[in-house]
mmCIF file of the C-alpha atoms, coordinates in Angstrom:
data_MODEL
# 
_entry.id   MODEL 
# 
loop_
_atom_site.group_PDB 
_atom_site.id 
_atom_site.type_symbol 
_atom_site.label_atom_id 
_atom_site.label_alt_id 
_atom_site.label_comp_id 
_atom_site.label_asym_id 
_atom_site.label_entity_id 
_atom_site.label_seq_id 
_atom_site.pdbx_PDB_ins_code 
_atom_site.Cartn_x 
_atom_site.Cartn_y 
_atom_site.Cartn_z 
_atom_site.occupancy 
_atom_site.B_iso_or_equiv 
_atom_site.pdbx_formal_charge 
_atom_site.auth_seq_id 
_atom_site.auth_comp_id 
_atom_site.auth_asym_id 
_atom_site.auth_atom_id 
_atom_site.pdbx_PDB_model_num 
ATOM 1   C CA . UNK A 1 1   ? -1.548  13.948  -2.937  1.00 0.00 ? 1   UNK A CA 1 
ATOM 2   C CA . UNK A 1 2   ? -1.629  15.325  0.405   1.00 0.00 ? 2   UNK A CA 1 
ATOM 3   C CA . UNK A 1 3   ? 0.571   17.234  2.753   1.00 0.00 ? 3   UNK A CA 1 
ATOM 4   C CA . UNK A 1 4   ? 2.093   15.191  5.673   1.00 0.00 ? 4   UNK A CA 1 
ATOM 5   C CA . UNK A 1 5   ? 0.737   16.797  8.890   1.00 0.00 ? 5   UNK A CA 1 
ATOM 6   C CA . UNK A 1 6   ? 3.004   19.094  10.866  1.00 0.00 ? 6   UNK A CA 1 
ATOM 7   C CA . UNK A 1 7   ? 4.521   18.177  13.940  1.00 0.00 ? 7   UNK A CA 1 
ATOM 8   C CA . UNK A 1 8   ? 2.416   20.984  16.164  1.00 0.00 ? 8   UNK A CA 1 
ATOM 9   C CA . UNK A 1 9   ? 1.323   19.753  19.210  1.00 0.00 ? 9   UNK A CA 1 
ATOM 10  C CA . UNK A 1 10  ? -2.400  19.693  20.045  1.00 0.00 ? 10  UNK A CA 1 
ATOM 11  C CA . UNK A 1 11  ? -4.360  18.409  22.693  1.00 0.00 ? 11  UNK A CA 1 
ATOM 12  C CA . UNK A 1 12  ? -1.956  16.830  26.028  1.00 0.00 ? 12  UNK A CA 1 
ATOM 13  C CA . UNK A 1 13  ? -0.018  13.840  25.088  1.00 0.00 ? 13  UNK A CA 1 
ATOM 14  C CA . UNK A 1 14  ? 0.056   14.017  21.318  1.00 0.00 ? 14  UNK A CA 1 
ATOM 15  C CA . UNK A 1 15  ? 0.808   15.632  18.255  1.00 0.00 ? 15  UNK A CA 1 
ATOM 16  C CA . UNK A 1 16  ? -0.194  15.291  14.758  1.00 0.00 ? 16  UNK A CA 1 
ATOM 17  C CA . UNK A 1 17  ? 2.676   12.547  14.031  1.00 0.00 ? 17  UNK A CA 1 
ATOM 18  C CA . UNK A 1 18  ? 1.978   10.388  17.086  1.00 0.00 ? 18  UNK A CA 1 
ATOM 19  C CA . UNK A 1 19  ? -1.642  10.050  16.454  1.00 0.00 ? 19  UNK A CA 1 
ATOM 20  C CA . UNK A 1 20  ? -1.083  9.226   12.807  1.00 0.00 ? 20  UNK A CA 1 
ATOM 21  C CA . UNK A 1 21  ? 1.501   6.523   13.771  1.00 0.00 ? 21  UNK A CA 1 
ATOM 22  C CA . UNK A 1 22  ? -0.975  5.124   16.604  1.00 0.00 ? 22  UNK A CA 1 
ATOM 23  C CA . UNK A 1 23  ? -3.481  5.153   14.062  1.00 0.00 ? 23  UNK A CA 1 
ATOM 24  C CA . UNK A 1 24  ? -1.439  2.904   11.502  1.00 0.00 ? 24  UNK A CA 1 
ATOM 25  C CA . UNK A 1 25  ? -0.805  0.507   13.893  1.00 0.00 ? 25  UNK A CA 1 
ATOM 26  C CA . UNK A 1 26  ? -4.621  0.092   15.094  1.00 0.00 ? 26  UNK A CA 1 
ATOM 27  C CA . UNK A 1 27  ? -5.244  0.027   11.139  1.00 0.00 ? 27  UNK A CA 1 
ATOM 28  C CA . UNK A 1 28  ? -2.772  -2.918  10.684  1.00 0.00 ? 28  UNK A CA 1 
ATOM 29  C CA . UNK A 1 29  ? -3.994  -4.495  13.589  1.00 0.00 ? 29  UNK A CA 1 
ATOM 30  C CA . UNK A 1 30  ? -7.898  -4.531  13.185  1.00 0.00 ? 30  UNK A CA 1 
ATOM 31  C CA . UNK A 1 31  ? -8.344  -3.737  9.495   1.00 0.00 ? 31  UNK A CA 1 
ATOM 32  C CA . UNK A 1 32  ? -9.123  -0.564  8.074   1.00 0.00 ? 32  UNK A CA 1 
ATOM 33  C CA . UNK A 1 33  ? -12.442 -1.070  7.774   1.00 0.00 ? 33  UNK A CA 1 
ATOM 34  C CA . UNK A 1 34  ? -12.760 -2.127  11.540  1.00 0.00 ? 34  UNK A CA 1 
ATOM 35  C CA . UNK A 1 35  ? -11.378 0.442   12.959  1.00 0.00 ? 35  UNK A CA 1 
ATOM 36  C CA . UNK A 1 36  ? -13.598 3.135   13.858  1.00 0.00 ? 36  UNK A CA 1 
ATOM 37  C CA . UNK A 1 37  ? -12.781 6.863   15.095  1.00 0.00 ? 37  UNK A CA 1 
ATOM 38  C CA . UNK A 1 38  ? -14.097 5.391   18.327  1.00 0.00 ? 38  UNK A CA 1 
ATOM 39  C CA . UNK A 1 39  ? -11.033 2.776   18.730  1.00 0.00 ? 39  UNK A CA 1 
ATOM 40  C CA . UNK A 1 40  ? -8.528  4.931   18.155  1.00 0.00 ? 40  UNK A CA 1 
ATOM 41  C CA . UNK A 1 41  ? -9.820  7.173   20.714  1.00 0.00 ? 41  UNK A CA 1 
ATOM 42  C CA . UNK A 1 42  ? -9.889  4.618   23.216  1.00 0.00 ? 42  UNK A CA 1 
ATOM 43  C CA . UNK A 1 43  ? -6.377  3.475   21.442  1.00 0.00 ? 43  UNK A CA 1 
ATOM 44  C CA . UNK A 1 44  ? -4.994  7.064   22.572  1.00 0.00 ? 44  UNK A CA 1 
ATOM 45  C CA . UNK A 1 45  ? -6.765  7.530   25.064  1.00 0.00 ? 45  UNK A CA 1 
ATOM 46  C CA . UNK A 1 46  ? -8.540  10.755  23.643  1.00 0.00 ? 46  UNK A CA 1 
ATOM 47  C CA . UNK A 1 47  ? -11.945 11.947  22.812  1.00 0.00 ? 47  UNK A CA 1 
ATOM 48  C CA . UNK A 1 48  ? -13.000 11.675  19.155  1.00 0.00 ? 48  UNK A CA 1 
ATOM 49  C CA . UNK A 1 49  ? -12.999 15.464  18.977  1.00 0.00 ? 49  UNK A CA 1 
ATOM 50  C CA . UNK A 1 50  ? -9.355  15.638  19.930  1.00 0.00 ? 50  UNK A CA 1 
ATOM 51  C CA . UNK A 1 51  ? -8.748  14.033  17.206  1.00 0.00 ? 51  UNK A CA 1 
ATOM 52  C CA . UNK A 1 52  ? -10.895 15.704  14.924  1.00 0.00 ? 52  UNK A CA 1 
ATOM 53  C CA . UNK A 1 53  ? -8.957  18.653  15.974  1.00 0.00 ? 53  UNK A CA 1 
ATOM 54  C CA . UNK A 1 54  ? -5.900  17.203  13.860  1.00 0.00 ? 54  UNK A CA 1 
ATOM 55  C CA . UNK A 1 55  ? -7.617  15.454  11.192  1.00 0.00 ? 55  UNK A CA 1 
ATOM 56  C CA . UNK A 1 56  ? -10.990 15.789  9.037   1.00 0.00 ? 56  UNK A CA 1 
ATOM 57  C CA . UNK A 1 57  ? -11.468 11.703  9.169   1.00 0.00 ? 57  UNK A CA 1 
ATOM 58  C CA . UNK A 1 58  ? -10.446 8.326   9.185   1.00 0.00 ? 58  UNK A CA 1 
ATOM 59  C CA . UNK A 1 59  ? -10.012 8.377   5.710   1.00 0.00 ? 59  UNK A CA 1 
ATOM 60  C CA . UNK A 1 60  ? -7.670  11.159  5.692   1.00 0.00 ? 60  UNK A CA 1 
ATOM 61  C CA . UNK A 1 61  ? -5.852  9.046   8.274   1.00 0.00 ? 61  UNK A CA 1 
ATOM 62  C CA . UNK A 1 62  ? -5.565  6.776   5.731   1.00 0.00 ? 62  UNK A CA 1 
ATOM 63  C CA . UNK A 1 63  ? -4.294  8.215   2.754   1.00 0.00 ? 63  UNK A CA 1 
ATOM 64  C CA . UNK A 1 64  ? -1.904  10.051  4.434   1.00 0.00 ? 64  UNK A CA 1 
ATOM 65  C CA . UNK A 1 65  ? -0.534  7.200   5.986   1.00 0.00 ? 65  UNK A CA 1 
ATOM 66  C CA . UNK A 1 66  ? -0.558  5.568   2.149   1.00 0.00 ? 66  UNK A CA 1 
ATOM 67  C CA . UNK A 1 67  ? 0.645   8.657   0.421   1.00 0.00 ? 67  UNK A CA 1 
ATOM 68  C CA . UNK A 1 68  ? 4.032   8.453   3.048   1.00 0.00 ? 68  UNK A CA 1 
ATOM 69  C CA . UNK A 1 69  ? 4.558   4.638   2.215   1.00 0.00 ? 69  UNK A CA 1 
ATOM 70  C CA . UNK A 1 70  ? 4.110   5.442   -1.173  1.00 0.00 ? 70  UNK A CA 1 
ATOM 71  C CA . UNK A 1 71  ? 6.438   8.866   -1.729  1.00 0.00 ? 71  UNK A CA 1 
ATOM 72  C CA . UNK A 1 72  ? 9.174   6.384   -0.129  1.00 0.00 ? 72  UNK A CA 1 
ATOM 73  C CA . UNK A 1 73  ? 8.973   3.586   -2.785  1.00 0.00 ? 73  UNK A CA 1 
ATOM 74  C CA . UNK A 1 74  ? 8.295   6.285   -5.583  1.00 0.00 ? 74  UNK A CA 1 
ATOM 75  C CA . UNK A 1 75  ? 11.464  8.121   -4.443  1.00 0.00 ? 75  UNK A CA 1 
ATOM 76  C CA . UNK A 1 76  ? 13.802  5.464   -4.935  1.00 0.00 ? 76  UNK A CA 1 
ATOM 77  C CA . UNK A 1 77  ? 12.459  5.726   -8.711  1.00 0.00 ? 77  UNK A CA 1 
ATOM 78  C CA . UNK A 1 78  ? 13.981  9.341   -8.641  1.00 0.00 ? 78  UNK A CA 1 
ATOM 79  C CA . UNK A 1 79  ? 17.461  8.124   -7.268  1.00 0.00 ? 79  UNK A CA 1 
ATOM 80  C CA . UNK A 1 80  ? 20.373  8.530   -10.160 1.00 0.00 ? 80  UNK A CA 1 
ATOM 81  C CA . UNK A 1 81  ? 21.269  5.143   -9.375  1.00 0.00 ? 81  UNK A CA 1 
ATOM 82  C CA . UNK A 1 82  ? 17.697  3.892   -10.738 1.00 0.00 ? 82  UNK A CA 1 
ATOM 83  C CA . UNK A 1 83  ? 18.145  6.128   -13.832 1.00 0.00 ? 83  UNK A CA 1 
ATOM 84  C CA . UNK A 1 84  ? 21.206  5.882   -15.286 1.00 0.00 ? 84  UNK A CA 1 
ATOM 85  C CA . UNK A 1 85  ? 23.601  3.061   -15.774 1.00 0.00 ? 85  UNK A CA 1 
ATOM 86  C CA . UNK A 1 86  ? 23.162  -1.011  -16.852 1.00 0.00 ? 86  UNK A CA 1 
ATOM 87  C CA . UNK A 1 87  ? 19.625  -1.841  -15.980 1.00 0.00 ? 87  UNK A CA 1 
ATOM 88  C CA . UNK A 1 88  ? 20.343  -4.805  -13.686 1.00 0.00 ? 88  UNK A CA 1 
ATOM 89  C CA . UNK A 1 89  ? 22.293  -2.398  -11.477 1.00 0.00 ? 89  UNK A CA 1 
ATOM 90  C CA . UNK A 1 90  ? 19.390  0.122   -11.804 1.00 0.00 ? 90  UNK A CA 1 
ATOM 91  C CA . UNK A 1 91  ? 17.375  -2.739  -10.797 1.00 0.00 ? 91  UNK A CA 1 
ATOM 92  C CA . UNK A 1 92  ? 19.390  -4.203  -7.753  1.00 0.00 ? 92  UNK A CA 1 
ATOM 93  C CA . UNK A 1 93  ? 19.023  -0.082  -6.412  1.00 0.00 ? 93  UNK A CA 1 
ATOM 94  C CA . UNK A 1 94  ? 15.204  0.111   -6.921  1.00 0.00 ? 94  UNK A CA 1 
ATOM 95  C CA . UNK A 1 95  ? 15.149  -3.301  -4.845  1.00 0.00 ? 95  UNK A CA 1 
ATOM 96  C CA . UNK A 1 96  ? 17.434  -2.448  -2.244  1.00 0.00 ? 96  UNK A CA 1 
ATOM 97  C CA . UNK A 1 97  ? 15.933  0.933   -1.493  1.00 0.00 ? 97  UNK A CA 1 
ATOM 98  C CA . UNK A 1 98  ? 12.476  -0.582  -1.445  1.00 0.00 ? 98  UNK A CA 1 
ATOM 99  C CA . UNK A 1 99  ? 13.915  -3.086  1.160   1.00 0.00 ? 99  UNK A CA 1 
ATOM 100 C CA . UNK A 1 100 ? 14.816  -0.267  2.871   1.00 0.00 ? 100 UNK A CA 1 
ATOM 101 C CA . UNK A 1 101 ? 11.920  1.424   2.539   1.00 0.00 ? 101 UNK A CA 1 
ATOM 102 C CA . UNK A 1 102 ? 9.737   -1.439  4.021   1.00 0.00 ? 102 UNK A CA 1 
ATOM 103 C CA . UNK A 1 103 ? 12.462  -1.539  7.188   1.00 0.00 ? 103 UNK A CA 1 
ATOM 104 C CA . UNK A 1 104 ? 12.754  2.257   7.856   1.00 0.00 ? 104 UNK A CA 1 
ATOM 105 C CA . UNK A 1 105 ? 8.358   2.637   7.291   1.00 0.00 ? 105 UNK A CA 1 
ATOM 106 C CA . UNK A 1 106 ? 7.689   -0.559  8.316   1.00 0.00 ? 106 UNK A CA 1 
ATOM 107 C CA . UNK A 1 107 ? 3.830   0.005   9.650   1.00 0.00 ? 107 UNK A CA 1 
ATOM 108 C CA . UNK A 1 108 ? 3.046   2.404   7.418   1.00 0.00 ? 108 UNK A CA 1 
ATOM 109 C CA . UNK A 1 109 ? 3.912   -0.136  4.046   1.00 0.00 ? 109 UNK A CA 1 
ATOM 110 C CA . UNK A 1 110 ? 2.475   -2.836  5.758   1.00 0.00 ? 110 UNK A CA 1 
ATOM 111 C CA . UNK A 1 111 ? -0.713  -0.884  5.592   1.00 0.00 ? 111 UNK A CA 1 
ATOM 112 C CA . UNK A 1 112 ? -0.221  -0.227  1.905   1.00 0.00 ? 112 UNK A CA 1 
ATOM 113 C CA . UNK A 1 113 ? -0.180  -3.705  1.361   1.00 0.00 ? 113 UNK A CA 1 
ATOM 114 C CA . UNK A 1 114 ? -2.961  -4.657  2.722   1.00 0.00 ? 114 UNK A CA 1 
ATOM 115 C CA . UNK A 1 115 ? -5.418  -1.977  1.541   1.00 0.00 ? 115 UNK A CA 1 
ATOM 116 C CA . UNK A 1 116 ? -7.921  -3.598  -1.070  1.00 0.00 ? 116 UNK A CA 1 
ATOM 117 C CA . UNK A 1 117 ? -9.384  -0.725  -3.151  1.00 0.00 ? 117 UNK A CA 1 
ATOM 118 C CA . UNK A 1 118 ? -12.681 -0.320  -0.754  1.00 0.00 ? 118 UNK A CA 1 
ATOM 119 C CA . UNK A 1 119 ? -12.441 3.183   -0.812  1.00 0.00 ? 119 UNK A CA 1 
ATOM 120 C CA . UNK A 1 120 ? -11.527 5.817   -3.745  1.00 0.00 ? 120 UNK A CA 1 
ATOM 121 C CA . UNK A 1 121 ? -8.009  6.616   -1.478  1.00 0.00 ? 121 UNK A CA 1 
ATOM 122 C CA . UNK A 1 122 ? -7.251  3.051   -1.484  1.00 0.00 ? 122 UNK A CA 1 
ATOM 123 C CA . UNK A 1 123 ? -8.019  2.918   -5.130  1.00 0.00 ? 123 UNK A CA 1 
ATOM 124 C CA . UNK A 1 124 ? -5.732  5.685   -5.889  1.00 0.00 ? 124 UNK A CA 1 
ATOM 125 C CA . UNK A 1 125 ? -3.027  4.104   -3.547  1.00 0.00 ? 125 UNK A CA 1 
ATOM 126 C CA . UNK A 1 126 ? -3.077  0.583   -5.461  1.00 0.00 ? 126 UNK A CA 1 
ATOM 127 C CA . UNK A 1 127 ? -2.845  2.530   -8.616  1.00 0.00 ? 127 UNK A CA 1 
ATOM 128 C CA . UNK A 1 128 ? 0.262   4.496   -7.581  1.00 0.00 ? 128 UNK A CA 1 
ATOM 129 C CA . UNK A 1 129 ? 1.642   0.831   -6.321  1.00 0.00 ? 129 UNK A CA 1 
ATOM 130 C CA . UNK A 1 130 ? 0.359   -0.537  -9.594  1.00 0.00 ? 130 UNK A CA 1 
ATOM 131 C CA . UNK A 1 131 ? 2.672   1.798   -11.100 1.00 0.00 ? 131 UNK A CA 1 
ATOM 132 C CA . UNK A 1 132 ? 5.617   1.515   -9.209  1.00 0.00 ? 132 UNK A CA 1 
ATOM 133 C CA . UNK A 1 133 ? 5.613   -2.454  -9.593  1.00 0.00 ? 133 UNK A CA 1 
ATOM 134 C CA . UNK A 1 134 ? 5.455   -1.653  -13.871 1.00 0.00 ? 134 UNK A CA 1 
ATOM 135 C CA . UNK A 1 135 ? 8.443   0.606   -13.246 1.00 0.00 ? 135 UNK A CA 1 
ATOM 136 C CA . UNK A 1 136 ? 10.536  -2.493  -12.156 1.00 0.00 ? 136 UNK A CA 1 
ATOM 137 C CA . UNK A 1 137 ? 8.939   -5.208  -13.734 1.00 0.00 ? 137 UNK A CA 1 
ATOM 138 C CA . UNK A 1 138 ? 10.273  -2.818  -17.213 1.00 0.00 ? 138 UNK A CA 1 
ATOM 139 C CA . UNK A 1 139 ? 13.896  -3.037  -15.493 1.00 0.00 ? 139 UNK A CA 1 
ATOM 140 C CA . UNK A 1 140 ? 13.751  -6.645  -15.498 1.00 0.00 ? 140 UNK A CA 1 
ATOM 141 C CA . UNK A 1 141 ? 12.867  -6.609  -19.266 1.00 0.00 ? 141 UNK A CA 1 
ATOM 142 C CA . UNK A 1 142 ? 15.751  -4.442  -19.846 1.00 0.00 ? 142 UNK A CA 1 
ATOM 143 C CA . UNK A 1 143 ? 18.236  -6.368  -17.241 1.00 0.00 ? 143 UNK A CA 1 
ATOM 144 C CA . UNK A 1 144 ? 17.222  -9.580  -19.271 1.00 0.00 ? 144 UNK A CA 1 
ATOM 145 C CA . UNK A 1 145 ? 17.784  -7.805  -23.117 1.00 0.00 ? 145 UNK A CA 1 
ATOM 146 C CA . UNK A 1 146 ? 20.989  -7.065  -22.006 1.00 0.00 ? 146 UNK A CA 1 
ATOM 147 C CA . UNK A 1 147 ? 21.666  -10.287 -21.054 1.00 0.00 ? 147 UNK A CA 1 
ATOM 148 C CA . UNK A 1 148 ? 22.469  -9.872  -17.326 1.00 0.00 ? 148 UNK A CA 1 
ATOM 149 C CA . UNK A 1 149 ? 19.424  -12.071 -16.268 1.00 0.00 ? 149 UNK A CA 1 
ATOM 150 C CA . UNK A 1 150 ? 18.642  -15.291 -17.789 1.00 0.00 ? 150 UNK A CA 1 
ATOM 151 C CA . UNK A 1 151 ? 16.142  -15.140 -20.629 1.00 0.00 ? 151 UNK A CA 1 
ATOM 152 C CA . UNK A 1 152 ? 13.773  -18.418 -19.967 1.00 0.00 ? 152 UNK A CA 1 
ATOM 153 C CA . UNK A 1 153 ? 11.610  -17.155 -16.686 1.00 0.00 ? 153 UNK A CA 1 
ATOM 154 C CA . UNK A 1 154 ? 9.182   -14.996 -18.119 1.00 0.00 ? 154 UNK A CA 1 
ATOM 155 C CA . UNK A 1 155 ? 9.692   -11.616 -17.043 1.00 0.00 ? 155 UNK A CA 1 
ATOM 156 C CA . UNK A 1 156 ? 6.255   -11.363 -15.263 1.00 0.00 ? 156 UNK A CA 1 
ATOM 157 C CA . UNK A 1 157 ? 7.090   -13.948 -13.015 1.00 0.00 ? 157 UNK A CA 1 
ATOM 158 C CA . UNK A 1 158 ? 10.477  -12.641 -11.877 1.00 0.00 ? 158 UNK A CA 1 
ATOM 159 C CA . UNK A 1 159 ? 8.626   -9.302  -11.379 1.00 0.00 ? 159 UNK A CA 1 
ATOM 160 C CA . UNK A 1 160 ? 6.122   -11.398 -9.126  1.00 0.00 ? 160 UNK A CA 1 
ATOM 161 C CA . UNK A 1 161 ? 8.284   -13.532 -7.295  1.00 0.00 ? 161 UNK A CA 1 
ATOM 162 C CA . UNK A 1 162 ? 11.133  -10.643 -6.570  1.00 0.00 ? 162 UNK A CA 1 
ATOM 163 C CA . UNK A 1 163 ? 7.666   -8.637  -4.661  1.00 0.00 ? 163 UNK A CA 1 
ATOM 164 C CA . UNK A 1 164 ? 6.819   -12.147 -3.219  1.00 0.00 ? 164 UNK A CA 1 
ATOM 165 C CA . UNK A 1 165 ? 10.101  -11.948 -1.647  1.00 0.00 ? 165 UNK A CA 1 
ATOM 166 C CA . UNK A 1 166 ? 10.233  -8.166  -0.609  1.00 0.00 ? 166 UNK A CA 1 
ATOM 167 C CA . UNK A 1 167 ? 6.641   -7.907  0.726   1.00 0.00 ? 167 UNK A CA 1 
ATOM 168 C CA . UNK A 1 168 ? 6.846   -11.020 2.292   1.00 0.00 ? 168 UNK A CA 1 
ATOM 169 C CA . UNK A 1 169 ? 9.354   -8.969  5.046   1.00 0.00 ? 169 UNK A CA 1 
ATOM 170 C CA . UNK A 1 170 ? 6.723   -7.192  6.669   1.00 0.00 ? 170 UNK A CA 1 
ATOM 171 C CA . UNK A 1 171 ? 4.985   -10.470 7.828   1.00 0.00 ? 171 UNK A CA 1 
ATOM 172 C CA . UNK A 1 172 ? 8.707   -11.363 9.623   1.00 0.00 ? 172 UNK A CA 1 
ATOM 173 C CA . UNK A 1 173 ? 10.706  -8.260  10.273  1.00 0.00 ? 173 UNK A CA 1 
ATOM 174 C CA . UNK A 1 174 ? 11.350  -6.785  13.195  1.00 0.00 ? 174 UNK A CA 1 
ATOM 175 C CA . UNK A 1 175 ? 13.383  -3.304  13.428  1.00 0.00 ? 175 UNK A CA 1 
ATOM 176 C CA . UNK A 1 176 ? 14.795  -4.935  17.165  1.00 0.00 ? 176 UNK A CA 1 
ATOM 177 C CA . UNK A 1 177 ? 15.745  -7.883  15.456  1.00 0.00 ? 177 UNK A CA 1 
ATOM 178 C CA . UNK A 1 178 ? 20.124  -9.013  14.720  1.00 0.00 ? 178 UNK A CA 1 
ATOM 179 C CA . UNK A 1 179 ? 20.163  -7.732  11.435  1.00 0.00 ? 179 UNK A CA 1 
ATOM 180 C CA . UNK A 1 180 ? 20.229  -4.327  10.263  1.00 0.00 ? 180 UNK A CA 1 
ATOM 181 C CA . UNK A 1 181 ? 18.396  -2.795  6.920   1.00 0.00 ? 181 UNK A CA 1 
ATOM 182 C CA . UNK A 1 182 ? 21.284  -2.835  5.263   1.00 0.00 ? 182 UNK A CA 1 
ATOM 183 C CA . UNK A 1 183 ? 22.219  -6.376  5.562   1.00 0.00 ? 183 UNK A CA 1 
ATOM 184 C CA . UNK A 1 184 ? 18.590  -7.070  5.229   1.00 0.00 ? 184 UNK A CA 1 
ATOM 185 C CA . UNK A 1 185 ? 18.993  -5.605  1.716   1.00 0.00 ? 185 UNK A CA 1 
ATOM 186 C CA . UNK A 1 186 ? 22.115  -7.450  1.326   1.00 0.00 ? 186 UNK A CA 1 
ATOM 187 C CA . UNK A 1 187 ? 20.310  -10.608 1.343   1.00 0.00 ? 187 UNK A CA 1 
ATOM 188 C CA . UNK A 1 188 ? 17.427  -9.847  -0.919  1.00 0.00 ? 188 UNK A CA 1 
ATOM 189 C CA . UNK A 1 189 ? 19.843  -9.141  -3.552  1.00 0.00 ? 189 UNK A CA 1 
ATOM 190 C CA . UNK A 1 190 ? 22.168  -12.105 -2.932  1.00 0.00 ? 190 UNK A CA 1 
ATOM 191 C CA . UNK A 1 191 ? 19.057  -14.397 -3.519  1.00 0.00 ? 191 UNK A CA 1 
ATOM 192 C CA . UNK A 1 192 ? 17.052  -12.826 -5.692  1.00 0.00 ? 192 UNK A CA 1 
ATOM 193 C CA . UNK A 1 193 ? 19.811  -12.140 -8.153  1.00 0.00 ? 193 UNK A CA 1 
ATOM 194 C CA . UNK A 1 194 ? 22.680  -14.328 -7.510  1.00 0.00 ? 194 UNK A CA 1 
ATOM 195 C CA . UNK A 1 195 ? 20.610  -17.521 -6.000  1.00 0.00 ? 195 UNK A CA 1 
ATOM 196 C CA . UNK A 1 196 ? 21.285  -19.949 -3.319  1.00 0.00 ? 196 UNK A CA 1 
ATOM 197 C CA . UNK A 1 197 ? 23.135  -22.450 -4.936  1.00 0.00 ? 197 UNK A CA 1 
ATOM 198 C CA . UNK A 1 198 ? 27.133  -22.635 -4.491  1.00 0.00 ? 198 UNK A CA 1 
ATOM 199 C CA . UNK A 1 199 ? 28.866  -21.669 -7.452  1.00 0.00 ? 199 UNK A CA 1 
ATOM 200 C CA . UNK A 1 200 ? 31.393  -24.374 -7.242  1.00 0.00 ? 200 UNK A CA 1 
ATOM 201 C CA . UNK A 1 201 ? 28.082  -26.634 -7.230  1.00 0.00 ? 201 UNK A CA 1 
ATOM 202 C CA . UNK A 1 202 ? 27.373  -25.214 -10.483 1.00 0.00 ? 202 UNK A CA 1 
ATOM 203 C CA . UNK A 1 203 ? 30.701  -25.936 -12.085 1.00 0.00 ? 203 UNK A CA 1 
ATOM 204 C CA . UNK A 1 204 ? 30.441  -29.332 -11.223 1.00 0.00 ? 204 UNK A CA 1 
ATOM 205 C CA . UNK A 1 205 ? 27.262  -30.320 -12.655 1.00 0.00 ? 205 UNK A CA 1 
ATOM 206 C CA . UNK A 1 206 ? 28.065  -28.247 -15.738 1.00 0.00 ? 206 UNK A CA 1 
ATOM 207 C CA . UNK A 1 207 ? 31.108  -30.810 -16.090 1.00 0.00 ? 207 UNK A CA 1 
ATOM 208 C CA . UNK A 1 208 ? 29.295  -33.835 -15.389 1.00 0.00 ? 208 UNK A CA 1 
# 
């Protein structure tokens, strides 16, 4: 895994961190594979050797853009709250921090989402993700053996569907917008684990 850069200031204008950030965003915004050392020197505003005074390549661009997304969501694995305890409240932590991860890295997981596996770094990044979505799709087996989720969705799809929902944010969200991580996390877990429907909706049908 690599080393994030250090925040040492280079050539006039940038640093180490601001030229990785600009770089996410051209990667999001052309493709990976499109981008070329040459655009993101016209992106900053640099020569390509300025920026080969910070980093080796492109490709270390990348993966240490990937590894930061990726540290994030495997962090919230580490939290006690994802440890110990009932596993769906293990599970509504691991969900809300990776909401939270997604708002507070927003370009940078947006890029680990739509890496491929083109290159040996992405490879290695979809394996790590690959991981990290087994992690929680094993909570949901354990939330619905002890009986906190309902038993007759197959556990694969809930896994599915609750990353439909949380990946789908960085298509939408905006860090500007009304409402806050926090609330954004809010109402990923009111849907995803207590539903939409009104309660008093469901006692009515169940008496019908």
């Amino acid at each position: 895994m690599s080393e994030q850069p250090a925040s040492k200031r280079g050539r006039p204008g940038y640093d180490q961190r601001a030229i990785l950030e600009i770089a996410v965003d051209a990667f999001n915004e052309f493709g990976y594979d499109a981008t070329s050392m040459g655009v993101l020197a016209s992106r900053l505003a640099l020569s390509k050797s300025a920026i080969y005074h910070h980093f080796a390549s492109k490709e270390e661009l990348l993966e240490l853009a990937l590894d930061e997304a990726l540290d994030a969501l495997e962090g919230v694995l580490q939290d006690p709250e994802s440890r110990t305890g009932r596993a769906i409240d293990r599970l509504a932590h691991v969900l809300r921090g990776a909401v939270e991860v997604l708002a507070a890295n927003l370009s940078f997981v947006t890029l680990l989402l739509r890496v491929r596996g083109n290159t040996v770094v992405e490879r290695a990044a979809l394996e790590r993700r690959r991981a990290f979505d087994r992690a929680v799709s094993g909570l949901v087996v354990e939330a619905r053996n002890e009986g906190s989720l309902r038993s007759d969705i197959d556990p694969r799809i809930v896994t599915r569907l609750l990353f439909g929902m949380v990946n789908s944010i960085v298509e939408w969200y905006r860090p500007e917008g009304a409402e806050d991580p926090a609330h954004l996390a809010d109402d990923v877990l009111a849907v995803a684990l207590d539903g939409l429907r009104m309660p008093t909706m469901n006692r009515v049908e169940d008496l019908t």
